[in-house]
N, C-alpha and C positions, 0 to 999 in steps of 0.2 A: 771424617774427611770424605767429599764427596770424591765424584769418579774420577772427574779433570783434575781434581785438586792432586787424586795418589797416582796419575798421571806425570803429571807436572813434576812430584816429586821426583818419580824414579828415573826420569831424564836427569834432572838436574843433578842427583847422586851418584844414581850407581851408573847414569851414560858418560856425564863428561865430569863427574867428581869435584862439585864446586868445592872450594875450599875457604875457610874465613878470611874475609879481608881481598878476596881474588875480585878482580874486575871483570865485569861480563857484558857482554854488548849484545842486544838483542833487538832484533832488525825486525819488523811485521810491518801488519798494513792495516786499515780499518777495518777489512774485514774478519781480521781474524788475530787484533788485537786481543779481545777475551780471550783467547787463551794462553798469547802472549801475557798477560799478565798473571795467568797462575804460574806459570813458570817466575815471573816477575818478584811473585810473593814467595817463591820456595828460595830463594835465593836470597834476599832479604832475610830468612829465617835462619839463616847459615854466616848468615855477617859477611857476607859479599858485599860489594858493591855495583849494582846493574845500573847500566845506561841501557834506557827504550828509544830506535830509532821508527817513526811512523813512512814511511814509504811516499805517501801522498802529499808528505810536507816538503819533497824533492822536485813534483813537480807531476805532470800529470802522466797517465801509465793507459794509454789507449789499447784496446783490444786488436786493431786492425796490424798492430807490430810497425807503423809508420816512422815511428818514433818512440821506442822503446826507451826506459827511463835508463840513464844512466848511472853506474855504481859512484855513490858522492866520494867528495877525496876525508871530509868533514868522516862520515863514518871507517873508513879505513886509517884514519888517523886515531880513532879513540880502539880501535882493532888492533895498533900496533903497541896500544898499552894494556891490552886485555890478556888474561889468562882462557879465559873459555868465551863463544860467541854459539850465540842461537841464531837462525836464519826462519822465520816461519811467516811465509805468506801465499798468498794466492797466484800464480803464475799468468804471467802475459805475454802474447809472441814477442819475440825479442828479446825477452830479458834473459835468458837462458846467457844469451853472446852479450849482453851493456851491462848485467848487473852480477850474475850468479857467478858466473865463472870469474871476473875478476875478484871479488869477494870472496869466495872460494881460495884464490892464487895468493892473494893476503893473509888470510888466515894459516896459508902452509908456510910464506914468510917467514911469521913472526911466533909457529911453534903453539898457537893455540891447538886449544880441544872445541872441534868446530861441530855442533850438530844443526844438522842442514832438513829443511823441514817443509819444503813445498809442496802446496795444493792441501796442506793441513785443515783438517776437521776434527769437528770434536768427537766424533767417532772410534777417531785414531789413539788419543788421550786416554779414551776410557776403555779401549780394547788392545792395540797394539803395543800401546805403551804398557800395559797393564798385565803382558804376559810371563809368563818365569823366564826371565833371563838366563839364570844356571842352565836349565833345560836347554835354550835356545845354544846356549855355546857349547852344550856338551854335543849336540846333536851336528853341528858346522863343523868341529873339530874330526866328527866321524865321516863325513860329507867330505872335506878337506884331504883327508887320508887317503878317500878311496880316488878321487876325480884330479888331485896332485899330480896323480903319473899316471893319467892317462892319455891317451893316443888320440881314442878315436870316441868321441861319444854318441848314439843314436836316440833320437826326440820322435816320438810318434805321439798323435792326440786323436779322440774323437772327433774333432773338429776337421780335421783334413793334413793336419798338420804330419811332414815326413821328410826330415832331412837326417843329414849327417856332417857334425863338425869337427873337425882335428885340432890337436893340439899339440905345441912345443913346450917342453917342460923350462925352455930357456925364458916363458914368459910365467907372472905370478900370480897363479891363485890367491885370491883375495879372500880373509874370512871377517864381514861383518856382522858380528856381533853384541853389538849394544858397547862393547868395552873401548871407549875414544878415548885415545892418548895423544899426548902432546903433540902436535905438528902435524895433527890427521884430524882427517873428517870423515863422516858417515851419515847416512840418513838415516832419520829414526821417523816411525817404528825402524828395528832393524832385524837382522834377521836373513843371513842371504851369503854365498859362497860364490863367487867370478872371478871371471879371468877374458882375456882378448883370446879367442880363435883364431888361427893361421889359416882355415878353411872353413869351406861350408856349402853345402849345396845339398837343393832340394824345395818339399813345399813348407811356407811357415803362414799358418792361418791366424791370426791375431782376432782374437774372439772374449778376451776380457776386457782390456783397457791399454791403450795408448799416455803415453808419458808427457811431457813439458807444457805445453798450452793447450794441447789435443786432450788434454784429460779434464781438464774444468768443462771444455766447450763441449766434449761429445759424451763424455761420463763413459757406461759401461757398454761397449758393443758386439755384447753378444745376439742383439737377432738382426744385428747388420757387419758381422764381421768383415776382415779387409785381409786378403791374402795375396801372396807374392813369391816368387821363385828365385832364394838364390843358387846364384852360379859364382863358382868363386872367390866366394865370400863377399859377394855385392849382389843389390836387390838389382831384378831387370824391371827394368820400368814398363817393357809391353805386358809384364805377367800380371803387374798389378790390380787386381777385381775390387770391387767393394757396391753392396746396393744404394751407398748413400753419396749420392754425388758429390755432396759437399766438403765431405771426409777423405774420398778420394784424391780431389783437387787437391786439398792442404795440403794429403801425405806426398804428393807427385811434386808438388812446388817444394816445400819440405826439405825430401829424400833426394831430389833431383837438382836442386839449383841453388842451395844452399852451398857448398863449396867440393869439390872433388871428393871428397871422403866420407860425404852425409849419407851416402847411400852402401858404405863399407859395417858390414857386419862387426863392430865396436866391442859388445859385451856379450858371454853368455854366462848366465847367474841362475843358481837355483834357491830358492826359495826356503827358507827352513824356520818360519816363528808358527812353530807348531802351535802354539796357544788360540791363533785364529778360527774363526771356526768358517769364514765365506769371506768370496769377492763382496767389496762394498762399490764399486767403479772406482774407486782413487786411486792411482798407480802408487803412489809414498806406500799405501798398507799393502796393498794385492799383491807388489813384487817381492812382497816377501812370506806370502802365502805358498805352505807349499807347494813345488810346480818349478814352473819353468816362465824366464824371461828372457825375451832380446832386447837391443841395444843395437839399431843403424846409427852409424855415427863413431861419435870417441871412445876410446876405450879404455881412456883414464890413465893416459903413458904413466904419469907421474906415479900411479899404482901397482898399473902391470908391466910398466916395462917395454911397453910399445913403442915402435920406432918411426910409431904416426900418427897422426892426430886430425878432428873436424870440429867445427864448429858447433855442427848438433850432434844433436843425443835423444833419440826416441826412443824410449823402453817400447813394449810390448809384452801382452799377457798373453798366456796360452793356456787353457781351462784344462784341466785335467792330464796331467800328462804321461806317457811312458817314460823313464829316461832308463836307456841301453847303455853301461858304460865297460866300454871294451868287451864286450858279450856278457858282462855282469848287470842284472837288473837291479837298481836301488830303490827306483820307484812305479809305480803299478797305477794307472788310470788316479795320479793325484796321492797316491797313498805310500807314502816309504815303507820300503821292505826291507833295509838294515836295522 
């Protein structure tokens, strides 16, 4: 069995537990059908039954976000008869708000095992998918225990990076782990512990990779990172730097006029599929690379319990991190120390 192939499998097993005779619905696009179809074939092997949906047979999917495609009624209807759904394709501005999120909002409906999979390569297959899970959940569950009840957590990087975020124990730490049960979804690779902040301020340097359509287009920017200050728990838009103009602009359009909350500090998730061994630029694998990641934007009420919501959602990578929690160190320039 090649890489994608025991890839493929362990998605489809031990992530969302295909079972014989279960109906699967599995959403791609051209480009990144091949590996939609190992998944295709692992499932097939188990007496499921898969429907393949192709993306561009909906209609056309422009880069500029003009006219983002939207989620067909056609596939949320073979969704409302599925057990488990794959989502794996190439992201486009827009689609984030026409496609993913309503498809997402379906899948929690009707109680599937949803694994959600964009900006996917086959990189990911053969390495993120490929790592020991056991490990990965034993390690979140340790992670979990310690950042559950905490307060106050402190993030410093080599990169420049230096705030501090608070936390309410009334909102919920989230543990993804590879393990999808009915009526939830998770991105895979997986690998990753979050929750909504109630606070946050300070500097946060973004120096690996940018999340939703910023991540096909600008891949990995560390020798042009993009830094910002929040106050508050929202980014200020004069603090915003970055050497690459054009990335700039996006995140400023983006963060800023997107709708009131796009610029509200959403997520903060730490990273735990030890099995990695490097940033590859694709946010799906990197944010779950040891470390630390942000989230302006949503914060996944439905998850954590939040008593707010945005329309986007921009991860951010931060290379190497300290994480401070409650004056407890867990992790060390990138390196866990529990």
């Amino acid at each position: 069995m090649n890489a994608i192939q025991a890839g493929a499998k362990q998605a489809v097993q031990s992530c969302v537990s295909v079972q014989a005779n279960d109906n699967v619905v599995i959403i791609t696009d051209h480009h990144t059908k091949y590996l939609a179809e190992a998944i295709e074939a692992e499932v097939n092997a188990l007496d499921a039954q898969p429907k393949m949906f192709i993306m561009e047979d909906f209609g056309e999917r422009p880069d500029d976000g003009q006219k983002p495609l939207a989620f067909p009624e056609v596939i949320g209807a073979a969704m409302a008869q599925a057990q488990v759904s794959f989502y794996m394709a190439q992201g486009k501005s827009g689609e984030l708000q026409s496609f993913r999120i309503p498809m997402i909002k379906v899948a929690e409906k009707h109680q599937l095992r949803h694994a959600h999979m964009p900006n996917f390569i086959e990189e990911m297959m053969s390495q993120g998918m490929a790592s020991d899970y056991e490990q990965i959940q034993a390690l979140c569950k340790k992670v979990y225990d310690i950042v559950s009840v905490a307060t106050q957590i402190r993030v410093t990087a080599p990169g420049g990076t230096d705030f501090v975020a608070t936390f309410d124990q009334q909102y919920k730490w989230i543990i993804s782990d590879g393990n999808i049960k009915p009526g939830h979804w998770s991105n895979l690779p997986d690998g990753e512990v979050f929750t909504q902040p109630v606070d946050a301020n300070g500097v946060v340097v973004v120096d690996g990779c940018f999340g939703d359509f910023f991540n096909q287009k600008y891949g990995d920017i560390g020798q042009t990172p993009l830094s910002y200050e929040l106050k508050n728990g929202r980014c200020v838009r004069e603090s915003v730097r970055c050497a690459n103009e054009a990335l700039k602009a996006e995140f400023d359009k983006y963060t800023f006029e997107t709708d009131e909350n796009a610029n509200r500090l959403g997520e903060f998730a730490i990273g735990t599929n030890i099995g990695l061994t490097g940033l590859i630029g694709n946010l799906l694998q990197d944010e779950k690379f040891p470390g630390i990641h942000l989230a302006l934007g949503s914060p996944y009420p439905d998850k954590t319990g939040a008593k707010w919501d945005s329309a986007a959602h921009n991860d951010g990578i931060l290379r190497n991190p300290t994480i401070i929690v409650d004056g407890k160190t867990i992790m060390e320039n990138g390196k866990f120390t529990i």
